[in-house]
N, CA, C and O atoms as CSV, one atom per row, in Angstrom:
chain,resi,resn,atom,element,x,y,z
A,1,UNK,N,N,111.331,140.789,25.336
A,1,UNK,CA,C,112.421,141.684,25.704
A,1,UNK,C,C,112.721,142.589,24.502
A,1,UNK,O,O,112.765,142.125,23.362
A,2,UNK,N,N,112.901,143.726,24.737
A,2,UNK,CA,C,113.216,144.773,23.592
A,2,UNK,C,C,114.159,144.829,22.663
A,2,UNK,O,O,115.057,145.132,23.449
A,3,UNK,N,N,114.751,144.782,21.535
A,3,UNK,CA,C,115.548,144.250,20.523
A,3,UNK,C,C,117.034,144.689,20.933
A,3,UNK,O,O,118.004,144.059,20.511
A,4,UNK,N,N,117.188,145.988,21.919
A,4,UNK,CA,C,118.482,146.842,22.092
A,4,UNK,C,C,118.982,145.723,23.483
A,4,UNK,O,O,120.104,145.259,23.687
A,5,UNK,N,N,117.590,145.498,24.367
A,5,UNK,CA,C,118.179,144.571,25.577
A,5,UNK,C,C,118.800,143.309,25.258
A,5,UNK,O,O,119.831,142.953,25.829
A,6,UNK,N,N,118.108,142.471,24.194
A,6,UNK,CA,C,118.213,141.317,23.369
A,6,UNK,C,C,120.074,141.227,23.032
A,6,UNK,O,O,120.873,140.345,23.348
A,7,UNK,N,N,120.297,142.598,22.235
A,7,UNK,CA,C,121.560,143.193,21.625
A,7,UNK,C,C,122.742,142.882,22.580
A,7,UNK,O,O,123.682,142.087,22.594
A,8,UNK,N,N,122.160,144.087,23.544
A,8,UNK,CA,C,123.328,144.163,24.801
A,8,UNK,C,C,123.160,142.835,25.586
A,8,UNK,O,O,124.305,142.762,26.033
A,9,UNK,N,N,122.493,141.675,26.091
A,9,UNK,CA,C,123.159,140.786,26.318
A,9,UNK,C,C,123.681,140.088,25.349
A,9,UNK,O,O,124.813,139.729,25.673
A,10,UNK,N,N,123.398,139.747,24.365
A,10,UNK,CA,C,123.988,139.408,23.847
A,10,UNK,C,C,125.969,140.258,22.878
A,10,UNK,O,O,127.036,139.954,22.345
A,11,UNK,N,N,125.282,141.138,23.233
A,11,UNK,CA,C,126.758,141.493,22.579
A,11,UNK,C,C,127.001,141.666,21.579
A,11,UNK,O,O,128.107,141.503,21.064
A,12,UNK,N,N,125.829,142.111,20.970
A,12,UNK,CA,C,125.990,142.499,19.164
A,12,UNK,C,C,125.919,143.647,19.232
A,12,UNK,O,O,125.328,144.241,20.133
A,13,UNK,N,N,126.714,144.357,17.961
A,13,UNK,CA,C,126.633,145.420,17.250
A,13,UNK,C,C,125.505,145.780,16.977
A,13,UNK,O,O,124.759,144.858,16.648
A,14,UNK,N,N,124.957,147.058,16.986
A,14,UNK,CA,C,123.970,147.852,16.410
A,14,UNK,C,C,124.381,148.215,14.857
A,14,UNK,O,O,125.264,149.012,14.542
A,15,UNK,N,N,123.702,147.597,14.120
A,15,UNK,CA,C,123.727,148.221,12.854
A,15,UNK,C,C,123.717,150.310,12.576
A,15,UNK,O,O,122.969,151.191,12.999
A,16,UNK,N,N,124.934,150.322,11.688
A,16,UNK,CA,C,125.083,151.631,11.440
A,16,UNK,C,C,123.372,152.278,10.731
A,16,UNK,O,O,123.279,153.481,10.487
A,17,UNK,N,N,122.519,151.615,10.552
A,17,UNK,CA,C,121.094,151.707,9.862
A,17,UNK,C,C,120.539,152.377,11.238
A,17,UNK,O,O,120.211,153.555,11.378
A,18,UNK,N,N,120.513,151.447,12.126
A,18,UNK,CA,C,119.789,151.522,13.008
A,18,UNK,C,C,120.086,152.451,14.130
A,18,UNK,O,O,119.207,152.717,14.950
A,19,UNK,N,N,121.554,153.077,14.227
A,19,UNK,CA,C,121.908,153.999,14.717
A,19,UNK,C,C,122.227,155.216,14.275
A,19,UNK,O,O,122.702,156.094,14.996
A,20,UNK,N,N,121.969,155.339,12.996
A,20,UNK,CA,C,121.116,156.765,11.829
A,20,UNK,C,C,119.889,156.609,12.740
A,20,UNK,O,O,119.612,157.365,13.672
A,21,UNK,N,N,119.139,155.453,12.324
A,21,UNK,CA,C,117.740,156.152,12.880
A,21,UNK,C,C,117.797,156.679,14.196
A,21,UNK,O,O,117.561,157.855,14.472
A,22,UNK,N,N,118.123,155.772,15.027
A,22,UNK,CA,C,118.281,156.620,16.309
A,22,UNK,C,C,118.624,157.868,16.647
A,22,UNK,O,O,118.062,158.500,17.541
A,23,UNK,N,N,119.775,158.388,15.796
A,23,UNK,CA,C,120.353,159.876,16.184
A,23,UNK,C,C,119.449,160.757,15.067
A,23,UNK,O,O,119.222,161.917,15.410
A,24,UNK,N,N,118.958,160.365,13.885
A,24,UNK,CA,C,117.761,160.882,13.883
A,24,UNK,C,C,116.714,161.764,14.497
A,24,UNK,O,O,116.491,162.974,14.504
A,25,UNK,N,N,115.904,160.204,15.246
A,25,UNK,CA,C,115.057,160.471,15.821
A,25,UNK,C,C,115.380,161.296,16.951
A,25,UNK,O,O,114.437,161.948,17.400
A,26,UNK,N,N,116.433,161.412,17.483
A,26,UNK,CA,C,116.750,162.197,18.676
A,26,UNK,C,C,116.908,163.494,18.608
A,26,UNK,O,O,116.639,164.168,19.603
A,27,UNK,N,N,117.350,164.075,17.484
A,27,UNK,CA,C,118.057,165.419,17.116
A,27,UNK,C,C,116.243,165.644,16.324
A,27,UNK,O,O,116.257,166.826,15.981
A,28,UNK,N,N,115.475,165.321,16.111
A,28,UNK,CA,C,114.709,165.647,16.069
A,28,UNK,C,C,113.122,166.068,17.498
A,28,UNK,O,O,112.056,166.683,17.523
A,29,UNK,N,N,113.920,165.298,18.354
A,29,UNK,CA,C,112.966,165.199,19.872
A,29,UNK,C,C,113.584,166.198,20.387
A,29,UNK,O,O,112.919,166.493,21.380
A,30,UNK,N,N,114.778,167.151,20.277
A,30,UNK,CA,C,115.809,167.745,21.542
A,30,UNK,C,C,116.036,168.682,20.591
A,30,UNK,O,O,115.932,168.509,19.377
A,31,UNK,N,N,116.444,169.986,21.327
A,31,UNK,CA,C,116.579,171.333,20.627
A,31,UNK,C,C,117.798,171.720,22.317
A,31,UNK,O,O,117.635,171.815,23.533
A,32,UNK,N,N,118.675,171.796,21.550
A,32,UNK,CA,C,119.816,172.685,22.754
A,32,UNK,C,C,119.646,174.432,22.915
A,32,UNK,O,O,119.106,175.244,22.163
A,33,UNK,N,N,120.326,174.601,24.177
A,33,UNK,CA,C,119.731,176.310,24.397
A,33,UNK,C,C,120.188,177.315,23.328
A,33,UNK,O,O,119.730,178.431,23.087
A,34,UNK,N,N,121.282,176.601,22.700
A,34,UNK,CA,C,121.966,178.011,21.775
A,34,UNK,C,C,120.955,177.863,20.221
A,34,UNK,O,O,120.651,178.843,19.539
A,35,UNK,N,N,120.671,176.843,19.988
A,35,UNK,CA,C,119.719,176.440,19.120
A,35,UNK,C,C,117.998,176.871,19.154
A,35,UNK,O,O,117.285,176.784,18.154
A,36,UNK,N,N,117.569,177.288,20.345
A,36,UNK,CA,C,116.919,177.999,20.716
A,36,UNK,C,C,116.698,179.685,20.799
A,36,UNK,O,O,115.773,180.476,20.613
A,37,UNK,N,N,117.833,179.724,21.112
A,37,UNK,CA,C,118.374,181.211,21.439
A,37,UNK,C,C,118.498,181.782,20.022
A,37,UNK,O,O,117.904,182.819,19.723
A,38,UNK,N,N,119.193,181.177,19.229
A,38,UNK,CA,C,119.232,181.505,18.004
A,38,UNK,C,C,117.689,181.796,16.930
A,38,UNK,O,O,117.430,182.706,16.142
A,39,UNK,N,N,116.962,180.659,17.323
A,39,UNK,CA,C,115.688,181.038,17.165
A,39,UNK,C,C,114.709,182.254,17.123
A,39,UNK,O,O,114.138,182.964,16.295
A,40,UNK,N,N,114.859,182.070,18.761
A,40,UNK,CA,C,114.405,182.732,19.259
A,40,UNK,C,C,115.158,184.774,18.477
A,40,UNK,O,O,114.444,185.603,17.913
A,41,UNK,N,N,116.058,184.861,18.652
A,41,UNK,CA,C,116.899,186.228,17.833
A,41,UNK,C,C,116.460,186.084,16.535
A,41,UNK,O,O,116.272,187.141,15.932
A,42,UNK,N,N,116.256,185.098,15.968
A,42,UNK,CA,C,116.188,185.309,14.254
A,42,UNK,C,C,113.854,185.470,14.269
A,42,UNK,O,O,113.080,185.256,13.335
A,43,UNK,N,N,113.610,185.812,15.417
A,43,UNK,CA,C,111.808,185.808,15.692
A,43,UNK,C,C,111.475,185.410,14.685
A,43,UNK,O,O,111.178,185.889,13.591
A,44,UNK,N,N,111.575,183.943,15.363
A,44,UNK,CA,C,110.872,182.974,14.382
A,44,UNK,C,C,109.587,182.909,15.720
A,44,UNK,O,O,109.800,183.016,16.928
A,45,UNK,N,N,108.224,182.694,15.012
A,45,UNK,CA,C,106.558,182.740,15.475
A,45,UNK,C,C,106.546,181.088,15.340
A,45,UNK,O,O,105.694,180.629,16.101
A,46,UNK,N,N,107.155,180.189,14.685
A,46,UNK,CA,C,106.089,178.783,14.651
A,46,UNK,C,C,106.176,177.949,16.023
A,46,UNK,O,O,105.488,176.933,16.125
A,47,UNK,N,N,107.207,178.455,17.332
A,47,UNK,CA,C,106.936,177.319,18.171
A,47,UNK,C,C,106.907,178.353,19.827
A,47,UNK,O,O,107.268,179.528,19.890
A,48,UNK,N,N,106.361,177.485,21.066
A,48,UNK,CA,C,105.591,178.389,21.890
A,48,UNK,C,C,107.098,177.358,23.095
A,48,UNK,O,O,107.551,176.264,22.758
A,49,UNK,N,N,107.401,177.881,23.987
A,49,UNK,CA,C,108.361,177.873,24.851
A,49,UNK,C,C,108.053,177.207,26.070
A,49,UNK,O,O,108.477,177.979,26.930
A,50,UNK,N,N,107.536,176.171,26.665
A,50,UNK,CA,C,107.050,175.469,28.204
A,50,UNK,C,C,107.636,175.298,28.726
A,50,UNK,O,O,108.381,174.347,28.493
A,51,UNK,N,N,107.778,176.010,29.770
A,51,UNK,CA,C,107.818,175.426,31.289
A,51,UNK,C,C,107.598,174.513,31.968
A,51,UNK,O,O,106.780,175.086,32.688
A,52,UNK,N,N,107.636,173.678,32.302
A,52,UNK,CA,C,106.653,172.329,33.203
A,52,UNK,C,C,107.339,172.000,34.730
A,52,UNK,O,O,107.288,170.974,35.408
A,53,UNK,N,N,107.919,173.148,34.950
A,53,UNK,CA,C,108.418,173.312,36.512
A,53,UNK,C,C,107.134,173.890,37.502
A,53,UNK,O,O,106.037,174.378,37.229
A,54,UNK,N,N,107.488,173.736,38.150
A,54,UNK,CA,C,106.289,174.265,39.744
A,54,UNK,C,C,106.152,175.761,38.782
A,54,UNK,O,O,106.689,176.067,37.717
A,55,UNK,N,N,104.996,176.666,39.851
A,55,UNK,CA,C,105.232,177.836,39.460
A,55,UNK,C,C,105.927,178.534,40.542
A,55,UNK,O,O,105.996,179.737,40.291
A,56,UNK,N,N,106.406,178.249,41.531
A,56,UNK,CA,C,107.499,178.542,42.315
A,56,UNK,C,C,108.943,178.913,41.139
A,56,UNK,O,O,109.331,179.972,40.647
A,57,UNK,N,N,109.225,178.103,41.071
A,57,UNK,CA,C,110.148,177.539,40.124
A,57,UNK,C,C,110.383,178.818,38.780
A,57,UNK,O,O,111.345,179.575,38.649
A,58,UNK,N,N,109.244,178.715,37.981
A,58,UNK,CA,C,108.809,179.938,37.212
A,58,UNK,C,C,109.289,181.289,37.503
A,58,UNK,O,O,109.923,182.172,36.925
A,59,UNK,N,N,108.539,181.024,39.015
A,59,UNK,CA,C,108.818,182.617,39.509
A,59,UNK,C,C,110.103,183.482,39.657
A,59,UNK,O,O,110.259,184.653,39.309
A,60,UNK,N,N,111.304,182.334,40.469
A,60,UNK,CA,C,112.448,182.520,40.161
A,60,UNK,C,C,113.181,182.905,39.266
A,60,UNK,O,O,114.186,183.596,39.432
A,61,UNK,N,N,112.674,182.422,38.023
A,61,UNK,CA,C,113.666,182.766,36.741
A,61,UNK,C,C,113.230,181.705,35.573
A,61,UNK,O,O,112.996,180.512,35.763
A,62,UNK,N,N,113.168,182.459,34.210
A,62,UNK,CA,C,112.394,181.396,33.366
A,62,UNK,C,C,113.001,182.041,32.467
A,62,UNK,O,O,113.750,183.007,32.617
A,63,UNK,N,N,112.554,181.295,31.103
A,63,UNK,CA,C,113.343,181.815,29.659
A,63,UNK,C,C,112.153,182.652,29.267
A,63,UNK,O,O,110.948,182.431,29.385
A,64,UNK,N,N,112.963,183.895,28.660
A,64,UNK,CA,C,111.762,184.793,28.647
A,64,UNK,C,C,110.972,184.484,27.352
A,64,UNK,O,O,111.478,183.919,26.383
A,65,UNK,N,N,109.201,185.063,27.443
A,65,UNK,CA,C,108.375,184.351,26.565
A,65,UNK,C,C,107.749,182.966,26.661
A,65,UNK,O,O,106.707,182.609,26.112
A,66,UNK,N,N,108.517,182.268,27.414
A,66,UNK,CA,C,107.928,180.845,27.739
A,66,UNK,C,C,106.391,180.675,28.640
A,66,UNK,O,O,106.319,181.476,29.572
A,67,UNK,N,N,105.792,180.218,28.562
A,67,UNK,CA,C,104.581,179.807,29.264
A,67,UNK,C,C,104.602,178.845,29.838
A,67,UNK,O,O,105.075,177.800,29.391
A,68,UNK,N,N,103.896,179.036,31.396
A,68,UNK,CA,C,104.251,178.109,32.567
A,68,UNK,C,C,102.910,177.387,32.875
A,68,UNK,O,O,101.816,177.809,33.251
A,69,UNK,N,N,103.451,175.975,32.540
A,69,UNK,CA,C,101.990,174.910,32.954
A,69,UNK,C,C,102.904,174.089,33.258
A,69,UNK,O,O,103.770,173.642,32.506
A,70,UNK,N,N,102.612,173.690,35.247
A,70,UNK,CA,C,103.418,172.563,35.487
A,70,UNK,C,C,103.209,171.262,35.390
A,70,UNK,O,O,102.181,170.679,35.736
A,71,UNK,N,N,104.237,170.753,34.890
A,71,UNK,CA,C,103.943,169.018,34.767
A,71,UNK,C,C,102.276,168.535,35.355
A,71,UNK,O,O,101.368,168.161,34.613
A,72,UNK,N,N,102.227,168.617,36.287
A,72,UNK,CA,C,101.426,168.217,37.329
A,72,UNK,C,C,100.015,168.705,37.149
A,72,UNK,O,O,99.001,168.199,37.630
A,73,UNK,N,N,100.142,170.150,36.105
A,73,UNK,CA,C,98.749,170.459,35.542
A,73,UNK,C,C,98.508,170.610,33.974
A,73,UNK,O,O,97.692,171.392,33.486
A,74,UNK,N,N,99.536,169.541,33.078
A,74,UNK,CA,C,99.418,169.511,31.924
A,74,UNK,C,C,98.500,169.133,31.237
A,74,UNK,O,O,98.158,169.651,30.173
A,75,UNK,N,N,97.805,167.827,31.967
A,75,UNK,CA,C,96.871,166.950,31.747
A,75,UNK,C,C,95.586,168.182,31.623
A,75,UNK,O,O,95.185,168.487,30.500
A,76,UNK,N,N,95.199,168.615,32.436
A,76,UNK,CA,C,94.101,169.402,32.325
A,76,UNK,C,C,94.320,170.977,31.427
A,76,UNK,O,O,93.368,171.656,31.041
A,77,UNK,N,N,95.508,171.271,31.259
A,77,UNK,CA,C,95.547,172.354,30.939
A,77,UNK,C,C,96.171,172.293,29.185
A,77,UNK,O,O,96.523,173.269,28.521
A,78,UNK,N,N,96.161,171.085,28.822
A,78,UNK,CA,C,96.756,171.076,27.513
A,78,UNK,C,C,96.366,172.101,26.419
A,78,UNK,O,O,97.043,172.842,25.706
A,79,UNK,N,N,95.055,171.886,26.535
A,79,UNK,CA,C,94.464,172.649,25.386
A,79,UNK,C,C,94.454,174.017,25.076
A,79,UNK,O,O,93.823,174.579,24.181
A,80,UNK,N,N,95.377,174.592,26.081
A,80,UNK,CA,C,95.628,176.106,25.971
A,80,UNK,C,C,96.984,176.031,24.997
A,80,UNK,O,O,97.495,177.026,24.484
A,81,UNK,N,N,97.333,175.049,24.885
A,81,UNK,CA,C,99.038,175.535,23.638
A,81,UNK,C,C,98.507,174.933,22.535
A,81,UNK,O,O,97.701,174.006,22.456
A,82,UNK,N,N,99.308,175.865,21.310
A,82,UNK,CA,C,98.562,175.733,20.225
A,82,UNK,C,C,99.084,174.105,19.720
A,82,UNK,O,O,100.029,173.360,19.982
A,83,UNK,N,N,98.141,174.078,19.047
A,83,UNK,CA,C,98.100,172.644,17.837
A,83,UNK,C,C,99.178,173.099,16.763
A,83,UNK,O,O,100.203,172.484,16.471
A,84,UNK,N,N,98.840,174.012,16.363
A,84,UNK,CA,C,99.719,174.395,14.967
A,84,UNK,C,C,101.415,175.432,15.259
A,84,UNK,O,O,102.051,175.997,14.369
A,85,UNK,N,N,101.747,175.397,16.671
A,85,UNK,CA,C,103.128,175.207,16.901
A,85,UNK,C,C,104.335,174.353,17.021
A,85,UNK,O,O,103.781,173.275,17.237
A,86,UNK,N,N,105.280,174.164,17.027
A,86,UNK,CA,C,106.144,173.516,17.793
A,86,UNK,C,C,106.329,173.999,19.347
A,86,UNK,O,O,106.717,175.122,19.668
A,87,UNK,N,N,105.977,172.931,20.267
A,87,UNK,CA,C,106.275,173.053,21.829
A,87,UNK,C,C,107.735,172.708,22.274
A,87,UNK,O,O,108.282,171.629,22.048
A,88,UNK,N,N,108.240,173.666,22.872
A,88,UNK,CA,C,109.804,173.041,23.095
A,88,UNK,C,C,109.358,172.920,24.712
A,88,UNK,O,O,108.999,173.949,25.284
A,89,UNK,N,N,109.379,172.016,25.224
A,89,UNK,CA,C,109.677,171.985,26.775
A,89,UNK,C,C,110.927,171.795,27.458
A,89,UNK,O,O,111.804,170.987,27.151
A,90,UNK,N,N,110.928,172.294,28.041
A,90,UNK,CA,C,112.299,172.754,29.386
A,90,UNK,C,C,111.316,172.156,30.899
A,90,UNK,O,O,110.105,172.181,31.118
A,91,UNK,N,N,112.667,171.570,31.857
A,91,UNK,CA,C,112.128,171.987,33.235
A,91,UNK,C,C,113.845,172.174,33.946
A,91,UNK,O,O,114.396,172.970,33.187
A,92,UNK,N,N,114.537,171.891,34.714
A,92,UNK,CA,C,114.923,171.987,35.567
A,92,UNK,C,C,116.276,172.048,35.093
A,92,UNK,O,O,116.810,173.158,35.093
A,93,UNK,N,N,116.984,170.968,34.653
A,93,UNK,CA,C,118.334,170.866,34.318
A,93,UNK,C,C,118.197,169.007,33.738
A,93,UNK,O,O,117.168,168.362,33.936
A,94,UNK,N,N,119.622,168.328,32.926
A,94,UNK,CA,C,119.771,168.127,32.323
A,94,UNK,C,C,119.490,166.298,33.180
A,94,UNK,O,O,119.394,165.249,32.542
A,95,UNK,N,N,119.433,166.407,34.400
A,95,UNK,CA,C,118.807,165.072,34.957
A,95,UNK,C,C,117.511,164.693,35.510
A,95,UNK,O,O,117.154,163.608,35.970
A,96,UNK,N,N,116.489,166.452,35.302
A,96,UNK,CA,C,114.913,166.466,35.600
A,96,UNK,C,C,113.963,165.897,34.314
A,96,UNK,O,O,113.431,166.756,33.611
A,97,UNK,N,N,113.841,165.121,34.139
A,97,UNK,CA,C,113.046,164.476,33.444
A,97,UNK,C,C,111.984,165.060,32.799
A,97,UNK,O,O,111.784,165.023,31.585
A,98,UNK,N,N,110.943,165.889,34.078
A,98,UNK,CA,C,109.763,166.647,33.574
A,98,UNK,C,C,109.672,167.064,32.019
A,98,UNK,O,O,108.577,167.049,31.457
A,99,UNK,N,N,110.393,167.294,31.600
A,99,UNK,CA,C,109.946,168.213,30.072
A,99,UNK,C,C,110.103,167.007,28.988
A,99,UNK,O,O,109.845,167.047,27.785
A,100,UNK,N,N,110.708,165.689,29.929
A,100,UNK,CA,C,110.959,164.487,28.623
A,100,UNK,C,C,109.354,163.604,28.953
A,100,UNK,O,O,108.780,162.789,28.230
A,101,UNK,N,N,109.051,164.006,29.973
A,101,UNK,CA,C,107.884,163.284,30.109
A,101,UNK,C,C,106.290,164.373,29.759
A,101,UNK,O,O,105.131,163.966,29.682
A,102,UNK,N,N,106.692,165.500,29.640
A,102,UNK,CA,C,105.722,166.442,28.727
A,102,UNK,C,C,105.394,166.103,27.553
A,102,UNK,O,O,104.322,165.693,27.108
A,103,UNK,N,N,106.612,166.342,26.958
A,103,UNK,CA,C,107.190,166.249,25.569
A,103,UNK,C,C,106.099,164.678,24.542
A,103,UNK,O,O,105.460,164.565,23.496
A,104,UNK,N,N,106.500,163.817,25.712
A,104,UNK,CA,C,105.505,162.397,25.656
A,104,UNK,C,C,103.863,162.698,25.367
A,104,UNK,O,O,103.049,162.512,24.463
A,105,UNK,N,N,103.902,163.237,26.615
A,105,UNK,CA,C,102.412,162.977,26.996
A,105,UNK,C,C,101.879,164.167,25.547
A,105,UNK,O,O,100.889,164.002,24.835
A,106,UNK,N,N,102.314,164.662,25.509
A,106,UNK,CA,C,102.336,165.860,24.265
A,106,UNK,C,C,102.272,165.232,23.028
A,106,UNK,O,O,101.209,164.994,22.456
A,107,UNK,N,N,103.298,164.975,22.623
A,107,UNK,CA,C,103.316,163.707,21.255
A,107,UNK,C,C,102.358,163.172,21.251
A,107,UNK,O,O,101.713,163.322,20.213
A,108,UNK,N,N,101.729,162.288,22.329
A,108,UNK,CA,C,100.464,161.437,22.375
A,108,UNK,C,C,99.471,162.046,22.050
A,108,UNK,O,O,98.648,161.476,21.335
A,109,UNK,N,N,99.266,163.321,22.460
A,109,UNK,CA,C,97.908,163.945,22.351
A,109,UNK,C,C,97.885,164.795,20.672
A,109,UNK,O,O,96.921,165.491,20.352
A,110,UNK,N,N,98.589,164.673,20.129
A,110,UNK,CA,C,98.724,165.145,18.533
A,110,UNK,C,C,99.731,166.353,18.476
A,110,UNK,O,O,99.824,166.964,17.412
A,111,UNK,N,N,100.543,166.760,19.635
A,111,UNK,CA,C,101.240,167.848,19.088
A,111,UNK,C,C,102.444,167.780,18.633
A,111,UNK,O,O,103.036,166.730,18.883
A,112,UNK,N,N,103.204,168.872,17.818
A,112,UNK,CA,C,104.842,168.891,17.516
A,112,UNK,C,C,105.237,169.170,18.585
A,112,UNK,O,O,104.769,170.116,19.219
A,113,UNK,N,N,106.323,168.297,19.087
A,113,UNK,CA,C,107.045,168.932,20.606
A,113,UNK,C,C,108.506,168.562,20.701
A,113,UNK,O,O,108.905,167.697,19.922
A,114,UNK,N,N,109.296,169.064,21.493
A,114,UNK,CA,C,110.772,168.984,21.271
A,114,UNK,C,C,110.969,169.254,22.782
A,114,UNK,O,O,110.124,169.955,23.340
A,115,UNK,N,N,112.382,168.587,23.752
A,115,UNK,CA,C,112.169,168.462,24.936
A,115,UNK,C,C,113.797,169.570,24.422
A,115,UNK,O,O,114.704,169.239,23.658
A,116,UNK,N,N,113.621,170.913,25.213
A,116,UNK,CA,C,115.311,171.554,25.636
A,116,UNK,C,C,116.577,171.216,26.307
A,116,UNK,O,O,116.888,171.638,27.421
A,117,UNK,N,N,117.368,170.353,25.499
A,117,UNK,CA,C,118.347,169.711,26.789
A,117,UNK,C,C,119.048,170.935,27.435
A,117,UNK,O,O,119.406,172.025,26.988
A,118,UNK,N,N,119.120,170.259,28.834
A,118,UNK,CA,C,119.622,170.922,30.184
A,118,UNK,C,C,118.814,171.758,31.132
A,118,UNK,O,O,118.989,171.867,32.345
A,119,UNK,N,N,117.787,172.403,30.293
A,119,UNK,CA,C,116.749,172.909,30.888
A,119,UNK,C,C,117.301,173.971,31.468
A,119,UNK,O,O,118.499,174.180,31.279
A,120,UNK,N,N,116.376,175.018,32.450
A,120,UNK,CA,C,116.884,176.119,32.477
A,120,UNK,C,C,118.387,176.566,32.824
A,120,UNK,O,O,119.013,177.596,32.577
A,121,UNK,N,N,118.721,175.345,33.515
A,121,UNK,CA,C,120.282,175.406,34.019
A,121,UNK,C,C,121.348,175.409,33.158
A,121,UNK,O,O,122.391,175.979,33.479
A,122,UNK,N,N,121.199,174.719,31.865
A,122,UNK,CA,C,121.995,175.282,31.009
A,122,UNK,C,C,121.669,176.631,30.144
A,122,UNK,O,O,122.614,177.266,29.677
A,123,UNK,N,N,120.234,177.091,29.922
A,123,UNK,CA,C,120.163,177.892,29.651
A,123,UNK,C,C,120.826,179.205,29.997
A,123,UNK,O,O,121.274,180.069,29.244
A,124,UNK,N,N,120.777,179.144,31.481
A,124,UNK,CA,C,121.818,180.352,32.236
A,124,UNK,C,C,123.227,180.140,32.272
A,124,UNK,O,O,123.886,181.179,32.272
A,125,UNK,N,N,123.938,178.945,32.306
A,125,UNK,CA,C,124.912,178.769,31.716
A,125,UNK,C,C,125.665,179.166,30.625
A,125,UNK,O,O,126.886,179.325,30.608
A,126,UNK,N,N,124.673,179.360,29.470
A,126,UNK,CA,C,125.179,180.061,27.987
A,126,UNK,C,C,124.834,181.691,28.695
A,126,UNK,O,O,124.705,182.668,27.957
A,127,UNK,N,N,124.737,181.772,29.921
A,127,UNK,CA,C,124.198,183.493,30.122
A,127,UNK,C,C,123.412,184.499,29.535
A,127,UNK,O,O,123.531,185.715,29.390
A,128,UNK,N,N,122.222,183.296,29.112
A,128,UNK,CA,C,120.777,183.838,28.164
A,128,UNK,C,C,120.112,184.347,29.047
A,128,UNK,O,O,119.957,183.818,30.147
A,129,UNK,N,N,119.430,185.861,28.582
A,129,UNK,CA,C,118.566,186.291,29.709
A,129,UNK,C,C,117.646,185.488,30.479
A,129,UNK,O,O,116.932,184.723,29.832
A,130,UNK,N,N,117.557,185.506,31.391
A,130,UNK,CA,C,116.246,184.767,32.740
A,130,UNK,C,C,115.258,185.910,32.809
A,130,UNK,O,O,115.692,187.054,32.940
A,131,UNK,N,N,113.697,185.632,32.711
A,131,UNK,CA,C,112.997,186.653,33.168
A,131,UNK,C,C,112.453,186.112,34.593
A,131,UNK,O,O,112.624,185.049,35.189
A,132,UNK,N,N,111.751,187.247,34.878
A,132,UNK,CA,C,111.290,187.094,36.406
A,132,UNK,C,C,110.128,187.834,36.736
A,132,UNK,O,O,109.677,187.797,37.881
């Protein structure tokens, strides 16, 4: 059983050590839209923008500059995003999973990747342009 399940039945405290690392590691996996946006205005070149929604989805409205490979054709299509970027993936909104399970399969295969919380739905929320 995993050391956090172990924890919570039992009812222990998480060491303040161990919950540095955690928020750490997290704020390093997740990039928010204004944190992006900001990026993105200050044209910074080191990281490439994914999509991993349908291309339906895409078509509707996307963050502009981003490149669309859906979940469903990542596996085969990996090797078109660069190695020597950071990948931020986005899909849907802040309970679609897709871009946390990119983000994975991504990590695994050797790249820098960062999943966008809220996904495009908060993105339009902060009222950041949508392209189309």
């Amino acid at each position: 059983m995993p050391k956090v399940l172990e924890r919570a039945e039992k009812k222990q405290r998480v060491s303040s050590m161990d919950l540095a690392a955690y928020f750490q590691m997290k704020l390093e996996a997740e990039l928010g839209p204004h944190d992006l946006k900001h990026r993105m205005d200050k044209g910074e070149k080191d990281f490439l923008v994914l999509d991993v929604r349908s291309h339906q989805g895409y078509k509707e409205g996307h963050i502009p500059g981003s490149v669309s490979i859906p979940f469903e054709e990542l596996d085969e299509r990996c090797k078109e995003l660069p190695k020597d970027k950071e990948i931020i993936a986005y899909c849907w909104n802040v309970t679609c999973m897709l871009c946390t399970r990119a983000s994975f399969f991504l990590a695994k295969k050797g790249y820098q990747t960062k999943e966008l919380i809220g996904g495009i739905e908060e993105w339009q929320k902060a009222k950041f342009p949508v392209g189309k």
